[in-house]
PyMOL CGO cylinders between C-alpha atoms (Angstrom):
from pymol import cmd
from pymol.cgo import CYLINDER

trace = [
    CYLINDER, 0.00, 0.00, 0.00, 2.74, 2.66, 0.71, 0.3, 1, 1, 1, 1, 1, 1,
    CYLINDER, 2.74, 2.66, 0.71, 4.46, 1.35, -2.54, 0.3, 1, 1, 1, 1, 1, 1,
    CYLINDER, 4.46, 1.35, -2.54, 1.28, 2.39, -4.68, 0.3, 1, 1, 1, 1, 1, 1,
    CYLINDER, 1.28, 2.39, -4.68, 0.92, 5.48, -2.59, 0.3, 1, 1, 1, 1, 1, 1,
    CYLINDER, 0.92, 5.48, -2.59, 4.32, 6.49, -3.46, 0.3, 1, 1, 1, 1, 1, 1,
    CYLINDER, 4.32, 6.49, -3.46, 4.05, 5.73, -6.69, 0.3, 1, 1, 1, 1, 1, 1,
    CYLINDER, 4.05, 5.73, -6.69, 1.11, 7.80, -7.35, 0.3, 1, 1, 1, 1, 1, 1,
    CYLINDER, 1.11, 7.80, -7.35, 2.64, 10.44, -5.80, 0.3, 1, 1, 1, 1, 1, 1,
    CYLINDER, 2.64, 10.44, -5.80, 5.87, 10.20, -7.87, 0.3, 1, 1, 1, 1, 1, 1,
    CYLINDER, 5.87, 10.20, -7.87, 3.61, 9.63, -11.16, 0.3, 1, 1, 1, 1, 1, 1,
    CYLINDER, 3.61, 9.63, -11.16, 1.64, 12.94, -10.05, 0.3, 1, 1, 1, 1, 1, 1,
    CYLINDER, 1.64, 12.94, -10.05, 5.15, 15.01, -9.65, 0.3, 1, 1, 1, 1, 1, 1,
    CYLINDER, 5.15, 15.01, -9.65, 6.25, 13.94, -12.69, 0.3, 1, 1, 1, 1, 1, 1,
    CYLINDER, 6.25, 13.94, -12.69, 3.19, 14.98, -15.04, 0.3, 1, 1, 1, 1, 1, 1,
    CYLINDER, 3.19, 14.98, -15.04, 3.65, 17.95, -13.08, 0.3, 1, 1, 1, 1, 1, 1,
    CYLINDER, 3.65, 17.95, -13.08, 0.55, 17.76, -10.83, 0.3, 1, 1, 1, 1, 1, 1,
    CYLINDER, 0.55, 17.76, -10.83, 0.56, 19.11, -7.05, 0.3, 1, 1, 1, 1, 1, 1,
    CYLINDER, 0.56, 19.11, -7.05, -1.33, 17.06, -5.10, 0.3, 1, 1, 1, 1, 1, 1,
    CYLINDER, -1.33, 17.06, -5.10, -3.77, 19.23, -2.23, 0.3, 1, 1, 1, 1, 1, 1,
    CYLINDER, -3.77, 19.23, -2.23, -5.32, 17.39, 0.80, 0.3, 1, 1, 1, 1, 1, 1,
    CYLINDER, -5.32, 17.39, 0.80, -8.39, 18.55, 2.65, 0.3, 1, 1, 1, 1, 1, 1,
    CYLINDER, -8.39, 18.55, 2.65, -7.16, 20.50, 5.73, 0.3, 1, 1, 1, 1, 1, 1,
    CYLINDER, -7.16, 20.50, 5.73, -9.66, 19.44, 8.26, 0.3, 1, 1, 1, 1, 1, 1,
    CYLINDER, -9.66, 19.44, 8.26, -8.82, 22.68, 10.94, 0.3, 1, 1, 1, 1, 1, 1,
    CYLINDER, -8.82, 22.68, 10.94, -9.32, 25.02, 7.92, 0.3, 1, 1, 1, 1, 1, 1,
    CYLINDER, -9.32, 25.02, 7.92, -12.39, 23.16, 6.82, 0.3, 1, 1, 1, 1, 1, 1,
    CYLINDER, -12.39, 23.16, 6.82, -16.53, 23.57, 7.39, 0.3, 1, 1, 1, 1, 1, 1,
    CYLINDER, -16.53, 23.57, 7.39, -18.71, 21.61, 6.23, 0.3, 1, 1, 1, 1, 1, 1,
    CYLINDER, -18.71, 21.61, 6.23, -22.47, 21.86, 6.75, 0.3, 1, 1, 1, 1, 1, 1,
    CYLINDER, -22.47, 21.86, 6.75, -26.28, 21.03, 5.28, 0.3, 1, 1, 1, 1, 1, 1,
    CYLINDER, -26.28, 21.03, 5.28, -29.17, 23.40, 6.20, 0.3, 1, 1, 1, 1, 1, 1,
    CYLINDER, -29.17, 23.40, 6.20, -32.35, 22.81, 6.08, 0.3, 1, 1, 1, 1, 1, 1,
    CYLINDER, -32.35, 22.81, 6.08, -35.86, 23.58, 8.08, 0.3, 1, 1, 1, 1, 1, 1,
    CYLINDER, -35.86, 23.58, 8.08, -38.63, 21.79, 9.21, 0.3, 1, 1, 1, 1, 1, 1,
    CYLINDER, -38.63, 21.79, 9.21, -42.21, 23.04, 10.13, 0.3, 1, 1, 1, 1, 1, 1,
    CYLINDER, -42.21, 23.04, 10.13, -40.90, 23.79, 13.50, 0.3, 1, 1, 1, 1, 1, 1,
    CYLINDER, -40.90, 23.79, 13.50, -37.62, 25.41, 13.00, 0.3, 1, 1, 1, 1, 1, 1,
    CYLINDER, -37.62, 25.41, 13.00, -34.49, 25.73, 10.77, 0.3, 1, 1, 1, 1, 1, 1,
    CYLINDER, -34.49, 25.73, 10.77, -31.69, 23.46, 11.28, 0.3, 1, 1, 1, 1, 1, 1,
    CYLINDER, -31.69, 23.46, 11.28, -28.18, 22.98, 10.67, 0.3, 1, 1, 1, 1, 1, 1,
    CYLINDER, -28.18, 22.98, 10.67, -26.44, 19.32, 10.04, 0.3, 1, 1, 1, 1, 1, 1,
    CYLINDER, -26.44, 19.32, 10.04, -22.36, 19.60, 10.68, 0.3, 1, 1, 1, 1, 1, 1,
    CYLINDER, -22.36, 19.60, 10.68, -20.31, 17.71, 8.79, 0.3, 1, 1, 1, 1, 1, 1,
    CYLINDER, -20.31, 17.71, 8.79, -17.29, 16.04, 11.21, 0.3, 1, 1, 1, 1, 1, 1,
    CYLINDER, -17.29, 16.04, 11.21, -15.32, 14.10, 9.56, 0.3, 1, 1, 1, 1, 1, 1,
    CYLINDER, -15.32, 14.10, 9.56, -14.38, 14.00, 5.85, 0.3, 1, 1, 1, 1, 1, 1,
    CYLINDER, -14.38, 14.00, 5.85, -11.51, 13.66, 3.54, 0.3, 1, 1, 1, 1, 1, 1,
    CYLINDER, -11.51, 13.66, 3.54, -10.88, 15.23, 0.26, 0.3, 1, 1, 1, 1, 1, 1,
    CYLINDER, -10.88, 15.23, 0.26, -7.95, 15.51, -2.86, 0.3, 1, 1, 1, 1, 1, 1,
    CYLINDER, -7.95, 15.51, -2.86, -7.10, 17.17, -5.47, 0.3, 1, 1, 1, 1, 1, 1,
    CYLINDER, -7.10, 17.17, -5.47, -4.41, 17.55, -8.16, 0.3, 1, 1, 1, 1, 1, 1,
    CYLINDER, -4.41, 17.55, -8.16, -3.63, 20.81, -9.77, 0.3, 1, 1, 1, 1, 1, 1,
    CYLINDER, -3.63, 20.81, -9.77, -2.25, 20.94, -13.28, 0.3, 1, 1, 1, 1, 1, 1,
    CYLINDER, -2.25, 20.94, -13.28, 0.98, 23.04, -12.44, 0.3, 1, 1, 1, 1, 1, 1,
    CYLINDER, 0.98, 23.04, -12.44, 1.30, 23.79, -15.99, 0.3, 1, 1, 1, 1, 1, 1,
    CYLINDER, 1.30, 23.79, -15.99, -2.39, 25.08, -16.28, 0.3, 1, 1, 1, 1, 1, 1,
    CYLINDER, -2.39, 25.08, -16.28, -2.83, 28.92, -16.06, 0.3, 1, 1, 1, 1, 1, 1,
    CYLINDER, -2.83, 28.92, -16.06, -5.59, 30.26, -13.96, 0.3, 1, 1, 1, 1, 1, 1,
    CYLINDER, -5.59, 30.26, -13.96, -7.90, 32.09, -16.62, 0.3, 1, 1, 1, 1, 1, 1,
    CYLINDER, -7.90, 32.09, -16.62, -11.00, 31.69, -17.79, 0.3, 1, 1, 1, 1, 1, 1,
    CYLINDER, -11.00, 31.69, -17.79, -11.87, 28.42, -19.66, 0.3, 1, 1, 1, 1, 1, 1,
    CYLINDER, -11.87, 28.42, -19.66, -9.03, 26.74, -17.57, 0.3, 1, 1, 1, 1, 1, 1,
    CYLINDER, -9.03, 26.74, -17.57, -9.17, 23.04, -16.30, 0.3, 1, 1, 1, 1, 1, 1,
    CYLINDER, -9.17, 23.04, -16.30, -6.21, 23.41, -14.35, 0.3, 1, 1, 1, 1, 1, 1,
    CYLINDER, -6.21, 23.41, -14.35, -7.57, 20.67, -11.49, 0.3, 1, 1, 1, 1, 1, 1,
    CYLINDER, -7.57, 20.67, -11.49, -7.45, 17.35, -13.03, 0.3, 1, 1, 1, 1, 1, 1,
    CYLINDER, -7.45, 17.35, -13.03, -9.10, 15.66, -10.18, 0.3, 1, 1, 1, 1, 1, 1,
    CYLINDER, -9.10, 15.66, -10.18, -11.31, 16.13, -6.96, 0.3, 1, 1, 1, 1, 1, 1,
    CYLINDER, -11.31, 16.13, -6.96, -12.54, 13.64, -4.61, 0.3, 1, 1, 1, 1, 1, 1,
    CYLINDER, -12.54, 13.64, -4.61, -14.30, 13.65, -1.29, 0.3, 1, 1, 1, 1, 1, 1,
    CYLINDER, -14.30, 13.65, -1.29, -15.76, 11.43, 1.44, 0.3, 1, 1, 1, 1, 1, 1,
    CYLINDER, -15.76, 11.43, 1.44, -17.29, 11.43, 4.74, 0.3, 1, 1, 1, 1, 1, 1,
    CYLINDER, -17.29, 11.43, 4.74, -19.10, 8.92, 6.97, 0.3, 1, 1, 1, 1, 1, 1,
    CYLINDER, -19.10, 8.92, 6.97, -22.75, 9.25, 7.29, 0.3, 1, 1, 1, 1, 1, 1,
    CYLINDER, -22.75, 9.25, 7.29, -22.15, 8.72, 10.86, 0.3, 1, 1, 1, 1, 1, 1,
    CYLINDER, -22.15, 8.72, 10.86, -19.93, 11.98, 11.73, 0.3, 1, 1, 1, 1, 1, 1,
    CYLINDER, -19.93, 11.98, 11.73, -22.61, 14.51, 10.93, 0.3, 1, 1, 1, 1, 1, 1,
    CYLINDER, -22.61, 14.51, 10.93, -24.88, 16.22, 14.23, 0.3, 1, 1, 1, 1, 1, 1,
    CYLINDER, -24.88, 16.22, 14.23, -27.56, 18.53, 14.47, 0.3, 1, 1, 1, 1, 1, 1,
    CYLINDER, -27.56, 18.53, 14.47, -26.68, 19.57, 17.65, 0.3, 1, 1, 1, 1, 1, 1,
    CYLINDER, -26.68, 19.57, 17.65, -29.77, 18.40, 19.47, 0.3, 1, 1, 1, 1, 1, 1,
    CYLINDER, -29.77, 18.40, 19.47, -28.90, 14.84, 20.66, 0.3, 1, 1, 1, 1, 1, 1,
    CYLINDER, -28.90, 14.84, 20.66, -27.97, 11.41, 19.74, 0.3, 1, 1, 1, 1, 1, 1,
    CYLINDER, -27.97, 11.41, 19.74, -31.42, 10.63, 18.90, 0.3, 1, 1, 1, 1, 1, 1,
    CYLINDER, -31.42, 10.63, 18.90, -31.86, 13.09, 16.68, 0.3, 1, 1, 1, 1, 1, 1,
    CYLINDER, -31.86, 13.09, 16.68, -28.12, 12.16, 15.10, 0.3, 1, 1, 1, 1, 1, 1,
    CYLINDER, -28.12, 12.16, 15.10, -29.53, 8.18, 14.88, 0.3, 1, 1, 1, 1, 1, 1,
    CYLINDER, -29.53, 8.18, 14.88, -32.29, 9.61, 12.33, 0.3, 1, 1, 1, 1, 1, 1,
    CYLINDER, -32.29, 9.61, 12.33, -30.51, 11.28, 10.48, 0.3, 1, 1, 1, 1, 1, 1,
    CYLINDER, -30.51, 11.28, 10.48, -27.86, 8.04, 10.01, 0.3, 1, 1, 1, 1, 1, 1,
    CYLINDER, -27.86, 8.04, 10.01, -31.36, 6.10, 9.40, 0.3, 1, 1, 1, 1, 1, 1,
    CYLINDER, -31.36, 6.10, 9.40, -32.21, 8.65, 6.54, 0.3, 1, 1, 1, 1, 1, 1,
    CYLINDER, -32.21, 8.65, 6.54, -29.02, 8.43, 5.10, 0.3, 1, 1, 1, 1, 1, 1,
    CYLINDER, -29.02, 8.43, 5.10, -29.04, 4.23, 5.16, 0.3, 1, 1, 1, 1, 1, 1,
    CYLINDER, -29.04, 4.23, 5.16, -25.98, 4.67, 7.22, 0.3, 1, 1, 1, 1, 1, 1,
    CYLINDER, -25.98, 4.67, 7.22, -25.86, 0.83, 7.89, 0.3, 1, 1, 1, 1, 1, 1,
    CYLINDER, -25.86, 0.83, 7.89, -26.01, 0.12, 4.02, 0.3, 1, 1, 1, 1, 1, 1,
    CYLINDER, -26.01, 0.12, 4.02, -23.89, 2.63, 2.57, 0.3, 1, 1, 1, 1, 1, 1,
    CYLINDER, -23.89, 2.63, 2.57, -21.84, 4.13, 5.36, 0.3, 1, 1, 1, 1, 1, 1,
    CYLINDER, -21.84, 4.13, 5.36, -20.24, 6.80, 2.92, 0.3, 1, 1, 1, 1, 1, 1,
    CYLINDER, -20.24, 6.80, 2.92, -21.29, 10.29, 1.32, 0.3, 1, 1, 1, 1, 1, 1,
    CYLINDER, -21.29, 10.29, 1.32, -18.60, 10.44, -1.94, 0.3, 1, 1, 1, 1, 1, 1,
    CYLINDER, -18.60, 10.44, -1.94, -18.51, 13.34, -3.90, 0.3, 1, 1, 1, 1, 1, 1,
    CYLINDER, -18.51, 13.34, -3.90, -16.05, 12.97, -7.59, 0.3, 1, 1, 1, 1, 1, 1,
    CYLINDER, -16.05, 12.97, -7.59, -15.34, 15.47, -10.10, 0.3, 1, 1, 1, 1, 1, 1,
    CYLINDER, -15.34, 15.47, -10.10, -15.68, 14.65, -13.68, 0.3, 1, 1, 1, 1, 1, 1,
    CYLINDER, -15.68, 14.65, -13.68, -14.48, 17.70, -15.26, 0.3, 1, 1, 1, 1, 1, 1,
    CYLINDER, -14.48, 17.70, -15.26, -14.30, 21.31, -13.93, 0.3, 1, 1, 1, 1, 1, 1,
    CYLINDER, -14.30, 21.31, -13.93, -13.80, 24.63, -15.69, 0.3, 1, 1, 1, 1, 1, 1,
    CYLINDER, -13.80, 24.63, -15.69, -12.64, 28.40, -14.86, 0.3, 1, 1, 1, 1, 1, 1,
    CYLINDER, -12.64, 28.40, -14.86, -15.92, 30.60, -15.56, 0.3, 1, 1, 1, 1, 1, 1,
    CYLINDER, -15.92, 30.60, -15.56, -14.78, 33.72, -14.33, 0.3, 1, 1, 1, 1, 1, 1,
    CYLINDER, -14.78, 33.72, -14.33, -10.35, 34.88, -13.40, 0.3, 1, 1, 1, 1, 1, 1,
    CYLINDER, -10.35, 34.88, -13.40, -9.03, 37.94, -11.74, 0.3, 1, 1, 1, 1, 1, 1,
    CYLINDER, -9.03, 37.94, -11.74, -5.46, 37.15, -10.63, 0.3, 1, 1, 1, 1, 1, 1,
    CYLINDER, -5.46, 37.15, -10.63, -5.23, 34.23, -8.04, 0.3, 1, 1, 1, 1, 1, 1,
    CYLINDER, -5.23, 34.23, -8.04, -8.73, 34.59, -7.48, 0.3, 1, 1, 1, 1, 1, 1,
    CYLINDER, -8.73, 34.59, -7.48, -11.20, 32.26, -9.47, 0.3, 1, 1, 1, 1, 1, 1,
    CYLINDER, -11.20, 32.26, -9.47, -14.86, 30.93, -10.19, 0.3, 1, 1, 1, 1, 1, 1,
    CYLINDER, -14.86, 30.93, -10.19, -15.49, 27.53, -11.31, 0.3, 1, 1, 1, 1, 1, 1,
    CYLINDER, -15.49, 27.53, -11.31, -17.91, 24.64, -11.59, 0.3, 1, 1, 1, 1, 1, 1,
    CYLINDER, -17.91, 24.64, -11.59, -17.35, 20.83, -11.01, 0.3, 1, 1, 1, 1, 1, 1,
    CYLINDER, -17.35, 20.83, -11.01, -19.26, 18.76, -13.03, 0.3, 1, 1, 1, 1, 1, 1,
    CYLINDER, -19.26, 18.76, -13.03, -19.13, 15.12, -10.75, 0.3, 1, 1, 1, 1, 1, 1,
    CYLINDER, -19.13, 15.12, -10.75, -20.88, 12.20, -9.14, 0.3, 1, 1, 1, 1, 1, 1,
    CYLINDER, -20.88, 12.20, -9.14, -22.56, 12.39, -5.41, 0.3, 1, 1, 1, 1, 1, 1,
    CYLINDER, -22.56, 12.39, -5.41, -23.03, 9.14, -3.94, 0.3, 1, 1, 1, 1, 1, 1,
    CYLINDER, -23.03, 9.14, -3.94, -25.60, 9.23, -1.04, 0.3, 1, 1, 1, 1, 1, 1,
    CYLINDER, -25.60, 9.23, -1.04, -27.90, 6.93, 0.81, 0.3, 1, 1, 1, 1, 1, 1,
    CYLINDER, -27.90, 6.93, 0.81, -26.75, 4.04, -2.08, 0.3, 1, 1, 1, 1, 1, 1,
    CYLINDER, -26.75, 4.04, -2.08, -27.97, 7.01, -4.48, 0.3, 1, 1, 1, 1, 1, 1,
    CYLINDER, -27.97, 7.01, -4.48, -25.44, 8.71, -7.16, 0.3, 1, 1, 1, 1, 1, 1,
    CYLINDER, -25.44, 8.71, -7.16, -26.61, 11.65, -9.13, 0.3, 1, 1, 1, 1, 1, 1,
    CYLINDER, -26.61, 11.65, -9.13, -24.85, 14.07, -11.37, 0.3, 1, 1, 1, 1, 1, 1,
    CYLINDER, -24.85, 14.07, -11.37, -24.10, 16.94, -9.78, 0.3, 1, 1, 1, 1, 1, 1,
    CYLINDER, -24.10, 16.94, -9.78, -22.85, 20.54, -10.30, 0.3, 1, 1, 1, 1, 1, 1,
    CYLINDER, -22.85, 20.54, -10.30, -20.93, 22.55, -8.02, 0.3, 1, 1, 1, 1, 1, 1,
    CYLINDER, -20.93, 22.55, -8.02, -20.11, 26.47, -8.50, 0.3, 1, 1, 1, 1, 1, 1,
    CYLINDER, -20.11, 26.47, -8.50, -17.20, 27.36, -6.14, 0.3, 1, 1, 1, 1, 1, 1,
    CYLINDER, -17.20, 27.36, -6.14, -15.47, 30.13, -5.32, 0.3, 1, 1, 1, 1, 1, 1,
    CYLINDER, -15.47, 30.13, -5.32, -11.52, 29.45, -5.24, 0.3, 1, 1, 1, 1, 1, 1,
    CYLINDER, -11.52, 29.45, -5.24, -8.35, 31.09, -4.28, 0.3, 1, 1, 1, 1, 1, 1,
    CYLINDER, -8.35, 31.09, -4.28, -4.95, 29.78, -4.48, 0.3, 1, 1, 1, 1, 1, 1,
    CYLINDER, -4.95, 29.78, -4.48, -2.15, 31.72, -2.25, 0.3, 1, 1, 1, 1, 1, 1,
    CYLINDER, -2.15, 31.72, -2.25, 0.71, 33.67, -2.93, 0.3, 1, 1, 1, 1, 1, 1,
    CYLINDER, 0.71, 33.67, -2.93, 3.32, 30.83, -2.50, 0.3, 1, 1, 1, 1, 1, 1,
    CYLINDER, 3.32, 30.83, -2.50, 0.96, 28.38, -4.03, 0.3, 1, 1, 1, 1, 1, 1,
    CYLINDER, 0.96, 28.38, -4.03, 0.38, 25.90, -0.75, 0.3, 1, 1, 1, 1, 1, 1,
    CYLINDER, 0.38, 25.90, -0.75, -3.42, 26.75, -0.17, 0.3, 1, 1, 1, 1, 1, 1,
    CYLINDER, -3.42, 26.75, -0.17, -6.29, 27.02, -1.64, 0.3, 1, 1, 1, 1, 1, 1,
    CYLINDER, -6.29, 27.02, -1.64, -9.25, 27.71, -0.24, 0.3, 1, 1, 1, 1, 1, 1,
    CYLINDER, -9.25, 27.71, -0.24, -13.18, 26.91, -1.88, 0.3, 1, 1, 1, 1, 1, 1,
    CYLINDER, -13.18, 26.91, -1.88, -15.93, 28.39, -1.04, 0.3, 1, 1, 1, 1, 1, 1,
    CYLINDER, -15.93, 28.39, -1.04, -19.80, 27.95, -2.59, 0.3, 1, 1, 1, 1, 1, 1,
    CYLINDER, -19.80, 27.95, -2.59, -23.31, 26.34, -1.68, 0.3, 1, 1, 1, 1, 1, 1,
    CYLINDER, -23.31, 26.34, -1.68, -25.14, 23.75, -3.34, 0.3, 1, 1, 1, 1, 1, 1,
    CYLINDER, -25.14, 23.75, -3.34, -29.40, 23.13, -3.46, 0.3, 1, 1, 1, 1, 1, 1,
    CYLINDER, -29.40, 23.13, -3.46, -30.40, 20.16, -3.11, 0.3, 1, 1, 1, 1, 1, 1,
    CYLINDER, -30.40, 20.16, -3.11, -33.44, 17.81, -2.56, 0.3, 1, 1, 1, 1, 1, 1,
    CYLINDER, -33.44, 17.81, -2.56, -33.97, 14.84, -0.09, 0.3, 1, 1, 1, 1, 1, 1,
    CYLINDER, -33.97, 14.84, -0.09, -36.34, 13.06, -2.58, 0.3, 1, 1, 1, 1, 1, 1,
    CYLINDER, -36.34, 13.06, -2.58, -33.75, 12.96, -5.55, 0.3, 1, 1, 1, 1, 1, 1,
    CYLINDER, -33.75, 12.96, -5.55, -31.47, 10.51, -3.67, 0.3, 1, 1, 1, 1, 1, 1,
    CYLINDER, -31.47, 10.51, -3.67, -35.06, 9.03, -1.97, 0.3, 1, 1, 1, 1, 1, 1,
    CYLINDER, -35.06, 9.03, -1.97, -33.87, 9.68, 1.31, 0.3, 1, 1, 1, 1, 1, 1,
    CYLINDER, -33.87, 9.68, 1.31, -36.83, 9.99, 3.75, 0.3, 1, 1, 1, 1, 1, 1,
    CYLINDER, -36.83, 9.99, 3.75, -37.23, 12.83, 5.17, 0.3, 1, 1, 1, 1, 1, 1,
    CYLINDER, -37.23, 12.83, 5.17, -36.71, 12.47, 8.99, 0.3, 1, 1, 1, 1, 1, 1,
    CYLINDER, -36.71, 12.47, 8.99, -39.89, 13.20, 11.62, 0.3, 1, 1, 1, 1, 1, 1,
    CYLINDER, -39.89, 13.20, 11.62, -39.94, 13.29, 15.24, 0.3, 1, 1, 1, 1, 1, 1,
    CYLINDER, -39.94, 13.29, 15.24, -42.56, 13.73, 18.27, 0.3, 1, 1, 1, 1, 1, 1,
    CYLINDER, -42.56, 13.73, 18.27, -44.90, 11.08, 17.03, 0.3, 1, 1, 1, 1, 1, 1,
    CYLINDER, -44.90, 11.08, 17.03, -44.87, 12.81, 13.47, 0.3, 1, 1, 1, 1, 1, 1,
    CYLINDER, -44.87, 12.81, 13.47, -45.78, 16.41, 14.79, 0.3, 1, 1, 1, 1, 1, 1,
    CYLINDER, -45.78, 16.41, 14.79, -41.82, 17.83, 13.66, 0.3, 1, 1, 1, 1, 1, 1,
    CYLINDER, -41.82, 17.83, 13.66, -41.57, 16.92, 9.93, 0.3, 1, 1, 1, 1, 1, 1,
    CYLINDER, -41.57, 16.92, 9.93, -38.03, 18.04, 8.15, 0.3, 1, 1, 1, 1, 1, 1,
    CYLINDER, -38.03, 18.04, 8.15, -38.55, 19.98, 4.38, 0.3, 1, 1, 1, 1, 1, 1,
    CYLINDER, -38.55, 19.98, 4.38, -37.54, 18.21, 1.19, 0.3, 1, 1, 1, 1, 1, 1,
    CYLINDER, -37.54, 18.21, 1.19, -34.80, 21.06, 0.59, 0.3, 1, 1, 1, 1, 1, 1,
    CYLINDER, -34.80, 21.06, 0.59, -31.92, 21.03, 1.82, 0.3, 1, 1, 1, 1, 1, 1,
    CYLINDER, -31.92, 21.03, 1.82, -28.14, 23.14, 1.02, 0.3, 1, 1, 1, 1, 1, 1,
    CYLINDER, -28.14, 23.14, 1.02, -24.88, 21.94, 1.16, 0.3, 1, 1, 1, 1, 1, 1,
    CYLINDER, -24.88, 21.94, 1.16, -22.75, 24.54, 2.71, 0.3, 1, 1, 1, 1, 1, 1,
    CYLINDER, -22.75, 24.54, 2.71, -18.37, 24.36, 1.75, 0.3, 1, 1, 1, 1, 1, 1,
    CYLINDER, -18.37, 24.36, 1.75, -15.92, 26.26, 3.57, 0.3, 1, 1, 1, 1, 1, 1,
    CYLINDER, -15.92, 26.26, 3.57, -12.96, 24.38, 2.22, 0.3, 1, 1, 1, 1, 1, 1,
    CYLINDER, -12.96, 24.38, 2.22, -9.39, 24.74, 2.84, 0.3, 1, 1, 1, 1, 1, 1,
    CYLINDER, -9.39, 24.74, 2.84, -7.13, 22.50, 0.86, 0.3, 1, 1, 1, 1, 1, 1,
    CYLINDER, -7.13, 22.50, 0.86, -3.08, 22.02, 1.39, 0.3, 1, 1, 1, 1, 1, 1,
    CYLINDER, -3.08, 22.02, 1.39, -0.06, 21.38, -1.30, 0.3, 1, 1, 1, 1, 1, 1,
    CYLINDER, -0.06, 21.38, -1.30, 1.18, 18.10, -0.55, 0.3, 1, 1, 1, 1, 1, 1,
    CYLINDER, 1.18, 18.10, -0.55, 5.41, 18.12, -0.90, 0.3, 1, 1, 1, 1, 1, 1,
]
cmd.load_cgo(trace, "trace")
């Protein structure tokens, strides 16, 4: 396992790709949503993400200069806040004993908008959830630092419950019934790899 790692990594330098790893201090991840009670929030604990920059790309408009994006997190590391009971319903919605991981995978990605280090873009990938995948788009907000070593995403995606049939979770007896809509919130802070 270290060998492939290593030679992945060694491949990656040599097409001359920077690998970037999810920074999970610099990171927030969260869904909101609202019920007929109240609004909520769903935080996103754990996760782990990649991607490769094309070093040889420029940043301008029309650009693909990430050539790949993945993330992950376990159904299981997400609260509301409001108690383990509440955080076992949500696992039940999301078929957390069937398919214990949310995956997220770029297909292609392009540069709508440049000014400087400072770009727009939108990933065109694959979200796996509750044994569900749908193509999805993502419009982010990026910036890659001075010296290169960070770059930080930003953006918000709608989506519904009912498009990966998850049901939508209830509680006191059927009284507190969570909407269909739902948005992902990203805060993410990724970190060059050497």
């Amino acid at each position: 396992m270290i060998f492939t790692a290593l030679f992945i990594t060694l491949s990656s330098l040599a097409n001359g790709q920077s690998i970037f790893i999810l920074d999970e201090e610099g990171t927030k991840i969260h869904v909101d949503g609202s019920s007929n009670v109240s609004d909520w929030q769903l935080d996103v604990l754990e996760f782990q993400g990649e991607l490769q920059v094309n070093d040889s790309v420029p940043l301008e408009e029309g650009s693909k200069f990430i050539s790949k994006l993945t993330f992950s997190a376990p159904a299981d590391k997400m609260t509301g806040g409001r108690g383990p009971i509440m955080d076992k319903k949500v696992q039940n919605a999301l078929k957390f004993e069937q398919y214990p991981q949310v995956n997220y995978a770029a297909i292609s990605n392009q540069v709508t908008e440049a000014n400087g280090n400072e770009v727009t873009m939108v990933f065109h990938g694959i979200l796996k959830m509750a044994g569900e995948e749908k193509n999805i788009d993502v419009n982010v907000k990026a910036q890659l630092s001075n010296d290169g070593k960070t770059l930080k995403m930003q953006g918000s995606k709608p989506l519904k419950l009912s498009t990966f049939n998850i049901e939508r979770p209830t509680a006191f007896f059927g009284q507190l019934s969570t909407d269909d809509d739902i948005t992902i919130q990203l805060d993410l802070t990724f970190i060059k790899q050497s």
